[in-house]
N, C-alpha and C positions, 0 to 999 in steps of 0.2 A: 190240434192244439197250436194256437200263435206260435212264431217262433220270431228271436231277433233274427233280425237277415241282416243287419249294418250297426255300429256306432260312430259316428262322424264328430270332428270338436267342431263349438262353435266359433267365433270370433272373440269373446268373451272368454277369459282366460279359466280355466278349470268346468267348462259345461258342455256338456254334450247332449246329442239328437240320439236319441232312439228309434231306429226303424222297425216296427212290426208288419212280415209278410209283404216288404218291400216298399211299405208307406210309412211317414214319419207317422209318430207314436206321442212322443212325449220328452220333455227336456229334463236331465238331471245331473245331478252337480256331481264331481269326483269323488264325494265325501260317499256318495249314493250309490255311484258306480263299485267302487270298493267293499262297501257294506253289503251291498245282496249281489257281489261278484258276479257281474252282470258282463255278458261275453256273446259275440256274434255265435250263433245255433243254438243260444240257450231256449228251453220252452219257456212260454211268461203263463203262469197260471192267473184267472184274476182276481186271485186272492193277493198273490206278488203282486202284482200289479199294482193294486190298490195301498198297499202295504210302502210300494216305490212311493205315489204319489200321495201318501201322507206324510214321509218321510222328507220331502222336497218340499210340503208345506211348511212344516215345523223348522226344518234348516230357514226357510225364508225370515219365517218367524225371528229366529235369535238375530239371524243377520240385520234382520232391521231394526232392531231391538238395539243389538250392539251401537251400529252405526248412530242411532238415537243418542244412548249413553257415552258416546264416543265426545259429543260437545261440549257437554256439564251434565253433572249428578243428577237425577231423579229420582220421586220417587216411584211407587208399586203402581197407586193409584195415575202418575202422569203415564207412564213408559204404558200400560192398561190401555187409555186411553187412545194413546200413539197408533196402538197395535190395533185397537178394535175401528179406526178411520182408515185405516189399510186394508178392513176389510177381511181379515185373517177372520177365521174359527176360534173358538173358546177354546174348546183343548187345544192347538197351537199357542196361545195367549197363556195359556196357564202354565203349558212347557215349558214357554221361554223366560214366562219371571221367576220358574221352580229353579230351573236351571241357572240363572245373573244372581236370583238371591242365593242360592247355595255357591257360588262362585266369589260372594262376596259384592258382587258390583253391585247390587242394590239392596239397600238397608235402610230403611225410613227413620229408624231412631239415630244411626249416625248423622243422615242426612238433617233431621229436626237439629240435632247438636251443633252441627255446623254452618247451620244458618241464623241461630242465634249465635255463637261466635262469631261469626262474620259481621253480622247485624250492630252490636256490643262494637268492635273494634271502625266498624267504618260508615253502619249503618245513619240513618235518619228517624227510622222508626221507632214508635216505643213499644214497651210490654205489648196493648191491645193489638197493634197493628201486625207485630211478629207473630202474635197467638192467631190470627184473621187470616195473612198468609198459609200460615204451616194446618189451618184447617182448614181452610182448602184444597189444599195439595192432597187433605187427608194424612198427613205427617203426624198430627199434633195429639190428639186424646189419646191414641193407642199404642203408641209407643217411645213418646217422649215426657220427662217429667221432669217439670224445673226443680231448680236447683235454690232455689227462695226459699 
């Protein structure tokens, strides 16, 4: 059975190398290391294994996700989108909007609300054009309903 023979950090602050039977193996974040308690002579079954590197997908996942939502609000359908040009898996993708939307950060009917407020106070656009955007984004039929 493989065994870790080393864990080294990288340059990059919180990642580390994994070596299996003295060859590098695979890189995983601290959040990873901690999680399946990962320590030089452990055996890596490749079931663990596989288990680490879907784990290291799905953390990419939010991380880029985050850093996304980190600029301005989006919504399900944009942040979706983001995620699938990066190339990520669908279950990652679906992890990471499960996860932002139950954390609050993404919610497409506040967001629909907030861009007709904003729109209303500073905008240029009228009704059709606000209704045009926000069905695009996919914001609009589903979970926003004016207020007319």
């Amino acid at each position: 059975m493989p065994k870790i023979t080393a864990i080294t950090t990288q340059k990059r602050r919180g990642r580390y190398n994994i070596f299996i039977d003295g060859h590098y193996a695979f890189p995983v974040s601290e959040q990873s290391l901690i999680q399946f308690r990962l320590s030089k002579g452990q055996e890596l079954t490749p079931a663990l294994e596989q288990a680490i590197k879907a784990a290291e997908v799905t953390a990419s996942a939010n991380t880029l996700a985050l850093d996304y939502l980190s600029h301005q609000s989006r919504t399900v359908h944009e942040l979706r989108q983001h995620l699938a040009e990066a190339e990520l898996p669908p279950d990652a993708i679906d992890a990471a909007v499960t996860r932002l939307t139950e954390l609050h950060y993404l919610d497409d009917a506040a967001y629909a609300r907030a861009y007709v407020n904003d729109n209303l106070l500073m905008g240029e656009r009228g009704p059709k054009a606000v209704m045009q955007v926000l069905t695009k984004k996919k914001a609009w039929p589903r979970t926003f309903k004016p207020t007319s």
